[in-house]
C-alpha positions as CSV (number, residue, x, y, z in Angstrom):
1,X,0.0,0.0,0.0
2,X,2.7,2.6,0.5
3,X,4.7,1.4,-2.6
4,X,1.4,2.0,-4.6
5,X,0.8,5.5,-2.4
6,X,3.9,6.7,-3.3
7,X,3.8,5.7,-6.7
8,X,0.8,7.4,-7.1
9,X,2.4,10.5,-5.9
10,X,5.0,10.2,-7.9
11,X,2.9,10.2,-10.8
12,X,1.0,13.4,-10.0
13,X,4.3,15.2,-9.1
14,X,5.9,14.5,-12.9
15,X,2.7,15.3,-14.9
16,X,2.2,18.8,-12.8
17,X,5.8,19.3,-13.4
18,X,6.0,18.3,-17.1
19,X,3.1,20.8,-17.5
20,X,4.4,23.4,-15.6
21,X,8.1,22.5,-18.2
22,X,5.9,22.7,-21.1
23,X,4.5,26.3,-19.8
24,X,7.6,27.7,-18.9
25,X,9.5,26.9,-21.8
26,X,6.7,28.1,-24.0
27,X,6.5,31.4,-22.6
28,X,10.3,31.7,-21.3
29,X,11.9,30.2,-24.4
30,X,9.2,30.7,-27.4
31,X,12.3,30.1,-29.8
32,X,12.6,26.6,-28.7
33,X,9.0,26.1,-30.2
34,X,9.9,27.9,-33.3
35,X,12.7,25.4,-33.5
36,X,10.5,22.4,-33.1
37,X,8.3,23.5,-36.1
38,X,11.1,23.8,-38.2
39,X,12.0,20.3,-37.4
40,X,8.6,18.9,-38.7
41,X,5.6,20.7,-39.9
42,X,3.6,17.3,-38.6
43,X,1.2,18.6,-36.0
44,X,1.4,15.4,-34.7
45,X,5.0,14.5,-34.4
46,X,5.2,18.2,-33.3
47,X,3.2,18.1,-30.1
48,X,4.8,14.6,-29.5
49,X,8.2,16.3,-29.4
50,X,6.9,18.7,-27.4
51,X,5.7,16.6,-24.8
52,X,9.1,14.4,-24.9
53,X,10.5,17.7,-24.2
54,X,8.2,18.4,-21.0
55,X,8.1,15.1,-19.5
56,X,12.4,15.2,-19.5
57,X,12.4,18.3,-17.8
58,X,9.4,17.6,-15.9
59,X,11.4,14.4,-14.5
60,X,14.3,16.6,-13.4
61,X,12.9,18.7,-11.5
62,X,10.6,15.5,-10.1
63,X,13.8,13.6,-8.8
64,X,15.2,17.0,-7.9
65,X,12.2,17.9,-5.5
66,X,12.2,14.7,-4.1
67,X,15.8,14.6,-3.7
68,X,15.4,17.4,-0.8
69,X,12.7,15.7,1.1
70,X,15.0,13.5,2.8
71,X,15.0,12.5,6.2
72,X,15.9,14.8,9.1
73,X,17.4,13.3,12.3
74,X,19.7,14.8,15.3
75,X,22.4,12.3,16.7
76,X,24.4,13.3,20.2
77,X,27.5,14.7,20.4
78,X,28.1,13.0,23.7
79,X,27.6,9.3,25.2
80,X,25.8,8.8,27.8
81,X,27.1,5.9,30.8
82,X,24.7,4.6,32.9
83,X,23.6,1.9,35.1
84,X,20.7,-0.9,34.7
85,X,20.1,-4.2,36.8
86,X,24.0,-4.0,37.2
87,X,25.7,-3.6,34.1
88,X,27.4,-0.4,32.8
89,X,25.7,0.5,29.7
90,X,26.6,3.6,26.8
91,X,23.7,5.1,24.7
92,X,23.8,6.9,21.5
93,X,20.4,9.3,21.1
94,X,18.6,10.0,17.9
95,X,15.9,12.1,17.4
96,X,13.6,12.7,14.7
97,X,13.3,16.4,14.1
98,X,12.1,16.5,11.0
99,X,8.4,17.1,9.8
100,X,7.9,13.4,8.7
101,X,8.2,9.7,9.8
102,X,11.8,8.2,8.9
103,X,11.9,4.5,8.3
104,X,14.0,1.9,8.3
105,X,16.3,3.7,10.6
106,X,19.6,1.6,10.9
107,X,22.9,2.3,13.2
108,X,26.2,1.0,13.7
109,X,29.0,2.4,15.7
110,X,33.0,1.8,15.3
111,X,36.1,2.3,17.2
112,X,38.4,3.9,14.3
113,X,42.1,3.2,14.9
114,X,45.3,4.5,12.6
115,X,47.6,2.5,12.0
116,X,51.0,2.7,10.4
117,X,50.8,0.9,7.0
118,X,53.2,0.7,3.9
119,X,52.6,4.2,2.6
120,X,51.1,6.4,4.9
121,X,48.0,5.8,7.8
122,X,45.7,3.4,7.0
123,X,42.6,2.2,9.7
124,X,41.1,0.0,11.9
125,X,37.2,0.0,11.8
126,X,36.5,-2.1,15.5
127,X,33.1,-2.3,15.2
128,X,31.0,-2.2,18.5
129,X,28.3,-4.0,19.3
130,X,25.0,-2.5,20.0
131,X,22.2,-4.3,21.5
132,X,19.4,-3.4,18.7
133,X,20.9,-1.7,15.7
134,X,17.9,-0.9,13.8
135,X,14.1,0.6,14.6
136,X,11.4,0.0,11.9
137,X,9.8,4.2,12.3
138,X,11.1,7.3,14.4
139,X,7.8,9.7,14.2
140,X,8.4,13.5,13.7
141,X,9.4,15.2,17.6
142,X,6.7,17.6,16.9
143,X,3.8,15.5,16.1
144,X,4.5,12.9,18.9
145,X,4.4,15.2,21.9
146,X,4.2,13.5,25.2
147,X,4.0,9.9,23.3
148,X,7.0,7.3,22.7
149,X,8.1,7.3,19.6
150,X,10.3,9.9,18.4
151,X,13.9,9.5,19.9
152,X,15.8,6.1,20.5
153,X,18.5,4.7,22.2
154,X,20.9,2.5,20.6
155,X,22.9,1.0,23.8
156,X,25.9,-1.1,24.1
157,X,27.3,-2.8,26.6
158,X,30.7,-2.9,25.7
159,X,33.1,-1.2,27.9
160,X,34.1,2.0,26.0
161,X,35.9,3.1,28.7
162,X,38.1,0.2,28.7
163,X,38.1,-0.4,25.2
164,X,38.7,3.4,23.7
165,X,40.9,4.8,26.7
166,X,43.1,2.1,27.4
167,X,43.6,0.0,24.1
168,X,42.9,2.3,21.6
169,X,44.2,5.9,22.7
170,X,44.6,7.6,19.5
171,X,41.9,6.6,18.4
172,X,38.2,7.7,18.1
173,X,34.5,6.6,17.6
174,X,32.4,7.0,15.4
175,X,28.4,6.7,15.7
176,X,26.2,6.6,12.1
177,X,22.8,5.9,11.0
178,X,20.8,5.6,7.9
179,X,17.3,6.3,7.6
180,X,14.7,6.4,4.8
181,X,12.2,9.6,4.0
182,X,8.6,8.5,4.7
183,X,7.2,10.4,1.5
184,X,9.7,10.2,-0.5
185,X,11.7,7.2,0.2
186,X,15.3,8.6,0.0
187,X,18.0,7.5,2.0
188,X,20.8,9.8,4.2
189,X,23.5,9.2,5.9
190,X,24.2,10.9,9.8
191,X,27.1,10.3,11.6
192,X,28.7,11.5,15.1
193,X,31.7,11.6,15.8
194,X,33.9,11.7,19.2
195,X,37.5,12.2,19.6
196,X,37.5,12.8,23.8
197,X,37.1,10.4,26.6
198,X,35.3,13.7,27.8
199,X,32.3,12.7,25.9
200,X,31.2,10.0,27.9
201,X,29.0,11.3,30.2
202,X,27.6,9.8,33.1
203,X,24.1,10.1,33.5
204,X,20.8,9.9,31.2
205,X,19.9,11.9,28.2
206,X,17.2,14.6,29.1
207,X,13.5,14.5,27.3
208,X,13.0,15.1,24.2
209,X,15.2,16.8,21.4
210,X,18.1,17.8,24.3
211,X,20.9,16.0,24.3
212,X,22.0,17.1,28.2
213,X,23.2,14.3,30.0
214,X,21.6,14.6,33.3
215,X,23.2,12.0,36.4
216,X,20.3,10.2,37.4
217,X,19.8,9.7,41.3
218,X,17.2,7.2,41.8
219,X,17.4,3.4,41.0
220,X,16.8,2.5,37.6
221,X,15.4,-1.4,36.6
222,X,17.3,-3.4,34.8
223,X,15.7,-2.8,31.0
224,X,18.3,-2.7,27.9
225,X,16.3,-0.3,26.2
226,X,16.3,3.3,26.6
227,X,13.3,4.8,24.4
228,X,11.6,7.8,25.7
């Protein structure tokens, strides 16, 4: 139903903008009309050219226009550490602040190192492991209000500290995320990056679009999940 939705939308956009082509040219460019008919005095073959003409331009400025309705998402430029049932956990927030649903979001985090290699620095992508590393819909901030359903969590419990400070100290991580325009269905690419031990906060993210980390003082239960 959404393939058929969008297709349908699709459709509607390229004919208004093969028509609105086919207008401009004719009053911007009248030579280009003048042209045609020279071509071929065939009224037929003449209009058909004509509509070519508009349905090329008109599918342009289509793929153009739905080039820039691509997703709109926020990722932190910190980590947060935390503490559930136990077990030192990191998060990595993403929020949707865009003005429509993004689908298919996935994520992945590394721990880049450089390394010496036969003609200059090549790298070391460690990946780390997060617990769920994809959400099927992240709803617009705006629209969801006081409802679930517009940031996410993507937690780890690998030790960064550990792991990035100790092993890997000129090194760095980096935090990305793909996502897929809900009317459109373009994908783009966001990515965090962090280069200081000093983003690793302690604490939980705040509400919302913030990305404050805030130390929580009461216990928290033991969930894996951190989804506002």
């Amino acid at each position: 139903m959404n393939f058929w939705r969008r297709f349908s939308w699709t459709s509607v956009i390229i004919l208004s903008f093969s028509i609105l082509a086919g207008l401009f040219i004719h009053i911007r460019y009248p030579e280009v009309f003048h042209l045609i008919s020279a071509i071929t005095t065939h009224s037929t073959l003449n209009s058909l050219l004509i509509g070519i003409l508009g349905s090329v331009i008109g599918s342009i400025m289509t793929v153009y226009f739905l080039y820039r309705l691509q997703p709109e998402l926020q990722l932190s430029d910190k980590i947060a550490r935390t503490t559930y049932g136990g077990k030192t956990v990191y998060a990595f927030k993403v929020v949707n602040i865009g003005n429509r649903p993004a689908f298919s979001i996935m994520a992945e985090a590394y721990i880049i190192e450089p390394q010496v290699i036969y003609g200059g620095i090549g790298y070391n992508f460690l990946r780390i492991q997060l617990q769920q590393s994809d959400v099927f819909v992240l709803w617009p901030l705006s629209k969801v209000r006081e409802r679930p359903g517009d940031v996410f969590e993507f937690i780890t419990e690998e030790d960064l500290d550990t792991e990035w400070g100790e092993f890997h100290q000129n090194s760095y991580i980096l935090f990305q995320v793909k996502a897929q325009d809900g009317f459109s269905g373009f994908y783009k690419i966001f990515k965090s990056e962090f280069y200081s031990k000093k983003d690793i906060r302690t604490g939980r993210f705040a509400k919302g679009r913030s990305m404050e980390v805030v130390e929580v003082t009461r216990p928290q239960s033991g969930i894996k999940k951190v989804d506002h």
